[in-house]
TIVO-2410 file (N, C-alpha, C; in nm, 3 decimals):
# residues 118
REC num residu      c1      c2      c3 atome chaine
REC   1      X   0.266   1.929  -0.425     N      A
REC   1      X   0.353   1.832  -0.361    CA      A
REC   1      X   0.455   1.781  -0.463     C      A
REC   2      X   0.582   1.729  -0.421     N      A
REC   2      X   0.627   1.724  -0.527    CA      A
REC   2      X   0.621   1.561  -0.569     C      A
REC   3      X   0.732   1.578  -0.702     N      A
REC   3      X   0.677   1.488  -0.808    CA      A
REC   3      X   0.713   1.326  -0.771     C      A
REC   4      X   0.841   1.307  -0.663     N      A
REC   4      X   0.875   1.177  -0.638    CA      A
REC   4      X   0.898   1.148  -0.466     C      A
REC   5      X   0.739   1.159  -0.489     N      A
REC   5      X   0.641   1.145  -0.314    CA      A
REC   5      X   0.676   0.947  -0.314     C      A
REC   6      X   0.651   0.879  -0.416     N      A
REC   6      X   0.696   0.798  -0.406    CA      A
REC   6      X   0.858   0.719  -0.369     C      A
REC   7      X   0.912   0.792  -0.415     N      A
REC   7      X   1.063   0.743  -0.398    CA      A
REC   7      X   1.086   0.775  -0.238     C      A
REC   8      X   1.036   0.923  -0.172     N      A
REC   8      X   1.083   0.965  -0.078    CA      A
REC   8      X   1.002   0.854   0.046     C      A
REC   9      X   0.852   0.839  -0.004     N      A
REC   9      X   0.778   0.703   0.116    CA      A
REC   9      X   0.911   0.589   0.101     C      A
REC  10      X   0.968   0.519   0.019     N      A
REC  10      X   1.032   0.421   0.000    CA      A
REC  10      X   1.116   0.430   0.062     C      A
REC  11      X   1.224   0.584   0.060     N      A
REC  11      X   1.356   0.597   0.152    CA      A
REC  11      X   1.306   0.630   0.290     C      A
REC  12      X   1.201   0.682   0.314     N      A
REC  12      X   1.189   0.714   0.445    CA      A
REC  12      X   1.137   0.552   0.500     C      A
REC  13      X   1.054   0.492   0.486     N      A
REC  13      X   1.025   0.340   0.544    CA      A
REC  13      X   1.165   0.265   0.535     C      A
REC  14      X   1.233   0.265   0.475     N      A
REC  14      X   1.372   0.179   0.461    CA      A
REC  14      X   1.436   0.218   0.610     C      A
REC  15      X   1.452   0.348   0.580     N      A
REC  15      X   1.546   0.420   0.721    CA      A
REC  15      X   1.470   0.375   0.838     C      A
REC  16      X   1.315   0.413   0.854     N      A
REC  16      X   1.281   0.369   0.978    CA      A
REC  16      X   1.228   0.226   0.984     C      A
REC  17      X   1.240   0.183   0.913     N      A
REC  17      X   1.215  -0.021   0.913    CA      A
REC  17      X   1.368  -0.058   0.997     C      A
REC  18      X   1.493   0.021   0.955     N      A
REC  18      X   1.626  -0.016   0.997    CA      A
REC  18      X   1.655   0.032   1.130     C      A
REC  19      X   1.580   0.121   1.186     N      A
REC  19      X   1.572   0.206   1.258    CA      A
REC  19      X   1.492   0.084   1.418     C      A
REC  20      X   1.338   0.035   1.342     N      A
REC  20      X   1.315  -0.030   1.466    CA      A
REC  20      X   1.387  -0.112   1.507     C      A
REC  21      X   1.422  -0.195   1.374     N      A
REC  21      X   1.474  -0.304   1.383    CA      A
REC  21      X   1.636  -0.347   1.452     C      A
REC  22      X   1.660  -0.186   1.536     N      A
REC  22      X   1.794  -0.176   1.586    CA      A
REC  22      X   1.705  -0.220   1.733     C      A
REC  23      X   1.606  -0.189   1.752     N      A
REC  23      X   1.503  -0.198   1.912    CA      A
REC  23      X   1.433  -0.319   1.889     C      A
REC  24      X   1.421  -0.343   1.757     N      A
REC  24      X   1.311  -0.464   1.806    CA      A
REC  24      X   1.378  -0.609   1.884     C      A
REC  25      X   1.247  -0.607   1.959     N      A
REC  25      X   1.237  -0.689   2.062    CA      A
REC  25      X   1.219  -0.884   1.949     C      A
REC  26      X   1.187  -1.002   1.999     N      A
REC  26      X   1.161  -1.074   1.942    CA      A
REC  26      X   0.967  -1.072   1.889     C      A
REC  27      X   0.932  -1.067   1.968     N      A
REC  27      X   0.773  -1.006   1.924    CA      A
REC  27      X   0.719  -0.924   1.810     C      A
REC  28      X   0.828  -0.774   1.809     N      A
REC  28      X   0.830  -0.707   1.693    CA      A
REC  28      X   0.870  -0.763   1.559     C      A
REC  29      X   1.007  -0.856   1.578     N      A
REC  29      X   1.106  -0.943   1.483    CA      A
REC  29      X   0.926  -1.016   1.428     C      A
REC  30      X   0.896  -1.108   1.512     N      A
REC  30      X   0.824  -1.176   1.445    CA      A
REC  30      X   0.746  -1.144   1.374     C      A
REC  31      X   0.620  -1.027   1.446     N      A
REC  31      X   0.563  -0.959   1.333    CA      A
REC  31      X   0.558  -0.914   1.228     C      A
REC  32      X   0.725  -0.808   1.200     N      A
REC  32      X   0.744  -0.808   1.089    CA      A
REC  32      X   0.777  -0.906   0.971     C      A
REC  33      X   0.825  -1.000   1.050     N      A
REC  33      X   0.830  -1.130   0.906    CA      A
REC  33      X   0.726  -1.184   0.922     C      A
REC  34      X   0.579  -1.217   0.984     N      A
REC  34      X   0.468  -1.259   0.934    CA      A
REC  34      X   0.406  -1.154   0.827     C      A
REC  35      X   0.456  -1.042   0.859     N      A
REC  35      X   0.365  -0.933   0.796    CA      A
REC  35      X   0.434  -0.955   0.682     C      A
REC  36      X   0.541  -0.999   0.603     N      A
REC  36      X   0.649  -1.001   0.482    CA      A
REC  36      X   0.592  -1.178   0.405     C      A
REC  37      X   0.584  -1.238   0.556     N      A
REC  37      X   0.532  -1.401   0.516    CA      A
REC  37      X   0.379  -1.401   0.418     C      A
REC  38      X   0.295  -1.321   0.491     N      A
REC  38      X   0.144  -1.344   0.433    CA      A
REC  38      X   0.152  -1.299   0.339     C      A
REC  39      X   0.181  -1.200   0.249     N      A
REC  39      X   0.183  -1.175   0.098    CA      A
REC  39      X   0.252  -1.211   0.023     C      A
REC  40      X   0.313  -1.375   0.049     N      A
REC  40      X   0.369  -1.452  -0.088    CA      A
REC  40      X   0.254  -1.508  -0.130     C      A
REC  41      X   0.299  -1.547  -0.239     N      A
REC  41      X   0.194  -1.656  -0.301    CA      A
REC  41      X   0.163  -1.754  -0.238     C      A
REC  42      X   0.018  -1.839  -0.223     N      A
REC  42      X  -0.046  -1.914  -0.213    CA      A
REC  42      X  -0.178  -1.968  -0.261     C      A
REC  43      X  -0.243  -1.995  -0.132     N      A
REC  43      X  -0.378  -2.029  -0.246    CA      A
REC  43      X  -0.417  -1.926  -0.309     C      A
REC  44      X  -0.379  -1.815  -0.220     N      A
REC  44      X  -0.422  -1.674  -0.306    CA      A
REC  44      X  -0.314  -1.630  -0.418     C      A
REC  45      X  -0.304  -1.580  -0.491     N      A
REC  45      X  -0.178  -1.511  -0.545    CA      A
REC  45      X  -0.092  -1.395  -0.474     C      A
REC  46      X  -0.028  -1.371  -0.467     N      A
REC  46      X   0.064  -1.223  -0.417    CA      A
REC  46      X  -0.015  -1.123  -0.443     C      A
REC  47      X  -0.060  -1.134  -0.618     N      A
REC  47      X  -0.143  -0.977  -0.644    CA      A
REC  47      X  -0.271  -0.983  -0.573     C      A
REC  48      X  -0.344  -1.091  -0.572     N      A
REC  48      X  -0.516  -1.059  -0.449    CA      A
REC  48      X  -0.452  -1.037  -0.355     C      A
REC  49      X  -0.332  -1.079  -0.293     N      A
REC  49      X  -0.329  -1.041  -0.151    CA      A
REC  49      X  -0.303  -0.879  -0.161     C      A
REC  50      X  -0.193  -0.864  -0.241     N      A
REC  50      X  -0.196  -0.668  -0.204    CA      A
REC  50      X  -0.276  -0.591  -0.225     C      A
REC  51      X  -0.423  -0.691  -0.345     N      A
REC  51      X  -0.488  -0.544  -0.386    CA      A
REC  51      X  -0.594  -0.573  -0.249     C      A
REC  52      X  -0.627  -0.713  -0.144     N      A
REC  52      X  -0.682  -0.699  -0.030    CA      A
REC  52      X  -0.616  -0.605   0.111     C      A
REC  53      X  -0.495  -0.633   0.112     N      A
REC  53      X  -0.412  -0.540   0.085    CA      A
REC  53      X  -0.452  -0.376   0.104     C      A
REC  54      X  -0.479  -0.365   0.012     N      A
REC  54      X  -0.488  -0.226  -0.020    CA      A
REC  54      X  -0.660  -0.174  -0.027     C      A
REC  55      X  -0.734  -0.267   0.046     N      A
REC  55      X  -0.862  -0.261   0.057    CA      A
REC  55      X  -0.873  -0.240   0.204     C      A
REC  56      X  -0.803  -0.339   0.293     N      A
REC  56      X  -0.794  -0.303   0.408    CA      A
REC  56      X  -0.759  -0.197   0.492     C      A
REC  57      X  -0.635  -0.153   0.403     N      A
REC  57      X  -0.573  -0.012   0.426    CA      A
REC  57      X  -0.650   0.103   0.423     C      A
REC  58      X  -0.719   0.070   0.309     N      A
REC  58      X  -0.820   0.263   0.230    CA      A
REC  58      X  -0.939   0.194   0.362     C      A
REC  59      X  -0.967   0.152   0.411     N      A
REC  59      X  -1.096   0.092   0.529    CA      A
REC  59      X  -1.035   0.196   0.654     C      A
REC  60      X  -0.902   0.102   0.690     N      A
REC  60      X  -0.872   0.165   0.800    CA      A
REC  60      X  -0.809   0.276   0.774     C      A
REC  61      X  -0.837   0.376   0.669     N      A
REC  61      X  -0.803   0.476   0.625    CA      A
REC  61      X  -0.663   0.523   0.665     C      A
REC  62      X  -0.525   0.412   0.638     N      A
REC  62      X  -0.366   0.452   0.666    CA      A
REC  62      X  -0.311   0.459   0.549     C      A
REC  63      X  -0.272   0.579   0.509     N      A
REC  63      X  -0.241   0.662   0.388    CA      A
REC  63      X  -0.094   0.563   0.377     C      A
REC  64      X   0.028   0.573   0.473     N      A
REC  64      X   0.104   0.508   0.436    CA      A
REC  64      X   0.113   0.343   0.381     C      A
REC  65      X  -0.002   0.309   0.457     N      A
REC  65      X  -0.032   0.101   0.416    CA      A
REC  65      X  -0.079   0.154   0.301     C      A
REC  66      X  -0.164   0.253   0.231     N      A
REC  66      X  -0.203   0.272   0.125    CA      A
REC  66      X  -0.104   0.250   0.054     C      A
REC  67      X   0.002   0.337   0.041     N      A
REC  67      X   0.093   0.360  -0.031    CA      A
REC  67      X   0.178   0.253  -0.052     C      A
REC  68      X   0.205   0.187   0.043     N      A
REC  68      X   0.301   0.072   0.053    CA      A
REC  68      X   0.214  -0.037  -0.026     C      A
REC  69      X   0.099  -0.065  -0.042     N      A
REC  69      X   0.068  -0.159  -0.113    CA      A
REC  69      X   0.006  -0.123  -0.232     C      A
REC  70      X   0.008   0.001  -0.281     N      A
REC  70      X  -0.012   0.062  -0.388    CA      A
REC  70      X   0.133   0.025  -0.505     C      A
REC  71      X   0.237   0.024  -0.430     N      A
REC  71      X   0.377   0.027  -0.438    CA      A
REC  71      X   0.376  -0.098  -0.514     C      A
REC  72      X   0.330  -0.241  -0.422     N      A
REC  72      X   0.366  -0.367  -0.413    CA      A
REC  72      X   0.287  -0.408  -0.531     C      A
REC  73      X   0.129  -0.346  -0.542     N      A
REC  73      X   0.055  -0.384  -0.657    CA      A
REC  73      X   0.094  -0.348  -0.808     C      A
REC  74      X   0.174  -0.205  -0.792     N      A
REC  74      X   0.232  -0.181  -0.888    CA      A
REC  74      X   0.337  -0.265  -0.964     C      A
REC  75      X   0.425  -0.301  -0.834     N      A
REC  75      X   0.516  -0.441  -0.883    CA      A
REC  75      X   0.429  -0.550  -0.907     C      A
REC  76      X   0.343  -0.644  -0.888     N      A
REC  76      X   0.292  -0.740  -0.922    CA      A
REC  76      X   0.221  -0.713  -1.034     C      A
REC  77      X   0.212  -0.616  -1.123     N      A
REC  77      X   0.167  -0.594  -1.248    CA      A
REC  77      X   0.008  -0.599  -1.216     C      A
REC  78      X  -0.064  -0.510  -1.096     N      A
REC  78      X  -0.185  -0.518  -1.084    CA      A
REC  78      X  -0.261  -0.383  -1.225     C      A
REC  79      X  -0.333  -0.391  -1.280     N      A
REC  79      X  -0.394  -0.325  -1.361    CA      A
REC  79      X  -0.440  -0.200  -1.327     C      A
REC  80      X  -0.476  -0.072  -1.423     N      A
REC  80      X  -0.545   0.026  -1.326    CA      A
REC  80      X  -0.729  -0.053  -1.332     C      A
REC  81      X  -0.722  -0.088  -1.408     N      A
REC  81      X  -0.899  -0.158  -1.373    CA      A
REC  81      X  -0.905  -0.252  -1.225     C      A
REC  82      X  -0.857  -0.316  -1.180     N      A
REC  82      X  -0.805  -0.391  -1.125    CA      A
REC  82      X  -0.799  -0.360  -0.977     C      A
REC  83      X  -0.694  -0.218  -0.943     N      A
REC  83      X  -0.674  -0.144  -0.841    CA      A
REC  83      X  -0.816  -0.062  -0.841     C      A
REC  84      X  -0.882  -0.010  -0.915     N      A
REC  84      X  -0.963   0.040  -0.933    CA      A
REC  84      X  -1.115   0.032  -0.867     C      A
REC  85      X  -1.115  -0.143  -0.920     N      A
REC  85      X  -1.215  -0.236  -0.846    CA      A
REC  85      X  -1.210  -0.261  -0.682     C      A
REC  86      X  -1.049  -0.269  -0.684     N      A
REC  86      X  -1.048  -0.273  -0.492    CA      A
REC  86      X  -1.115  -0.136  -0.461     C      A
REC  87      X  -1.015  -0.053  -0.474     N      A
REC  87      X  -1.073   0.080  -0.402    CA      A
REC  87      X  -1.202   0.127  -0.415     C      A
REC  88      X  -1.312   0.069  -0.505     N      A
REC  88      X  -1.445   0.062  -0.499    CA      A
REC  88      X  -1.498  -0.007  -0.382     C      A
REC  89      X  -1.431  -0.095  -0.376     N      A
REC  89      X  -1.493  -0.198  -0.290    CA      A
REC  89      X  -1.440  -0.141  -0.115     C      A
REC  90      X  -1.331  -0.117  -0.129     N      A
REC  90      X  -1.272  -0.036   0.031    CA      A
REC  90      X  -1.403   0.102   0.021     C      A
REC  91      X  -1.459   0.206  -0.075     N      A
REC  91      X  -1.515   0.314  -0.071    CA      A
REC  91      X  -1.675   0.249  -0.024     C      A
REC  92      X  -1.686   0.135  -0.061     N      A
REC  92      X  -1.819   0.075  -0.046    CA      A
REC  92      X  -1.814   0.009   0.122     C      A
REC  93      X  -1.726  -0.012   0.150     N      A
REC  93      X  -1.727  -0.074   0.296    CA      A
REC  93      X  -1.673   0.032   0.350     C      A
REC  94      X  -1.618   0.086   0.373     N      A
REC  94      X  -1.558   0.237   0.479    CA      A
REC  94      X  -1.621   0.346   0.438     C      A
REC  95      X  -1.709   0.364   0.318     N      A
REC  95      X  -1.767   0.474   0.323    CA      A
REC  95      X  -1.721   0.623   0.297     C      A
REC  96      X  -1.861   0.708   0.321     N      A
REC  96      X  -1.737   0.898   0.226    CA      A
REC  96      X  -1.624   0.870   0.334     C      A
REC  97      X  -1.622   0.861   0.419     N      A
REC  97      X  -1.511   0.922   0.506    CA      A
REC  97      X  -1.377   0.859   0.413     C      A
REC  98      X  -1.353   0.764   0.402     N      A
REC  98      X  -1.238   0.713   0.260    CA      A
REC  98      X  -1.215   0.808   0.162     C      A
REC  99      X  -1.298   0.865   0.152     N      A
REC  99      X  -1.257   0.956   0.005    CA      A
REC  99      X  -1.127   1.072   0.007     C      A
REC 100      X  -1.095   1.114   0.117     N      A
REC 100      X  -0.968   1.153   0.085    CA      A
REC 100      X  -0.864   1.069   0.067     C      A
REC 101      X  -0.898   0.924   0.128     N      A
REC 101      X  -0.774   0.843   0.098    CA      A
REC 101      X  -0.761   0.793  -0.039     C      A
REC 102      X  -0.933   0.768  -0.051     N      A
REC 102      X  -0.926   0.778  -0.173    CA      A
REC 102      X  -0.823   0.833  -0.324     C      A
REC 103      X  -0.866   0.962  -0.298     N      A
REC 103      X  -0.821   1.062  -0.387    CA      A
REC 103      X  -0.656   1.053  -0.391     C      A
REC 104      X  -0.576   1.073  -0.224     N      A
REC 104      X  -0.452   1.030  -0.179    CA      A
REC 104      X  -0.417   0.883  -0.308     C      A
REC 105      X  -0.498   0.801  -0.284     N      A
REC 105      X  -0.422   0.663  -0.358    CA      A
REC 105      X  -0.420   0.702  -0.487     C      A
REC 106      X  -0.514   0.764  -0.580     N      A
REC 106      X  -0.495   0.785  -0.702    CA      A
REC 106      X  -0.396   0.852  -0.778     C      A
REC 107      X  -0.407   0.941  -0.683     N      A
REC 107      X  -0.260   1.052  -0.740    CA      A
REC 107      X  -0.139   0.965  -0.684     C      A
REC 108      X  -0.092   0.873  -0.601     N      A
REC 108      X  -0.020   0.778  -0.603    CA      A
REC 108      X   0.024   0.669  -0.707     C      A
REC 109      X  -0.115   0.664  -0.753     N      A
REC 109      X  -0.133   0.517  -0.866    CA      A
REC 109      X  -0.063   0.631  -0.997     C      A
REC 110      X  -0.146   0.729  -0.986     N      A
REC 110      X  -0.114   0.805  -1.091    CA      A
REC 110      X   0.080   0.849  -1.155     C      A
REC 111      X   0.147   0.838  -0.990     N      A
REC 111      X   0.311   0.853  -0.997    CA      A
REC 111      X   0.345   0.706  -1.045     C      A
REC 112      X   0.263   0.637  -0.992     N      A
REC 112      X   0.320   0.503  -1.032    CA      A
REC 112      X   0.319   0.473  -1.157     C      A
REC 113      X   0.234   0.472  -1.218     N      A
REC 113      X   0.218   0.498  -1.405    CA      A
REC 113      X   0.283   0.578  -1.456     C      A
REC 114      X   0.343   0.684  -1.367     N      A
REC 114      X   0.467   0.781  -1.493    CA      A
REC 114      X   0.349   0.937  -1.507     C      A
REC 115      X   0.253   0.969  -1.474     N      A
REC 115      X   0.168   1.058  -1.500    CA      A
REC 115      X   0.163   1.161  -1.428     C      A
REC 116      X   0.215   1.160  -1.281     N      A
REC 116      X   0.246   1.261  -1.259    CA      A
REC 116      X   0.158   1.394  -1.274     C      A
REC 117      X   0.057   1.378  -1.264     N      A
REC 117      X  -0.047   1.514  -1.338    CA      A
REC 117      X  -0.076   1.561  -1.198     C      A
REC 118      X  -0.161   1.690  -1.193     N      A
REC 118      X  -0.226   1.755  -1.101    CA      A
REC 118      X  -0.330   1.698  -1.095     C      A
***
């Protein structure tokens, strides 16, 4: 696969985020800014929220919410120990069936660090 799977999730969600948002209704409108609202800071920080975040995602096993908050954790300066610990904890509650998403998020985390490896 190639090497900037990341850049291309980023341009492709941009286009179709602009895309609903030519249809969305007020219902949709709202959703998407609650969904933008709940991961500022609060009692929680920004970073627990994405790496919960990104626990919820590898559960309900959606490769793209993976990615997108793989993305976000990366910006909030989440650690690889850190990300590490969530996705233990998503593999411990969702079980083998996670493990390809698993594997999916790592080689993600892995572009995100610059590593790029097979």
């Amino acid at each position: 696969m190639c090497s900037n799977r990341v850049d291309e999730f980023k341009g492709e969600r941009e286009v179709l985020n602009e895309l609903v948002m030519r249809y969305a209704n007020l219902q949709i409108k709202r959703f998407f800014s609650l969904d933008s609202q709940v991961y500022r800071d609060g009692a929680l920080s920004r970073k627990t929220k994405e790496l919960l975040g990104l626990v919820g995602s590898l559960v309900l096993r959606c490769d793209d919410c993976i990615t997108y908050h793989l993305i976000q954790c990366h910006e909030v300066a989440v650690t690889t120990d850190e990300m590490i610990e969530a996705l233990a904890i998503g593999l411990v509650i969702g079980g083998s069936i996670t493990i390809p998403h698993l594997r999916r998020a790592i080689r993600t985390w892995d572009e995100l660090q610059g590593k790029n490896e097979p």
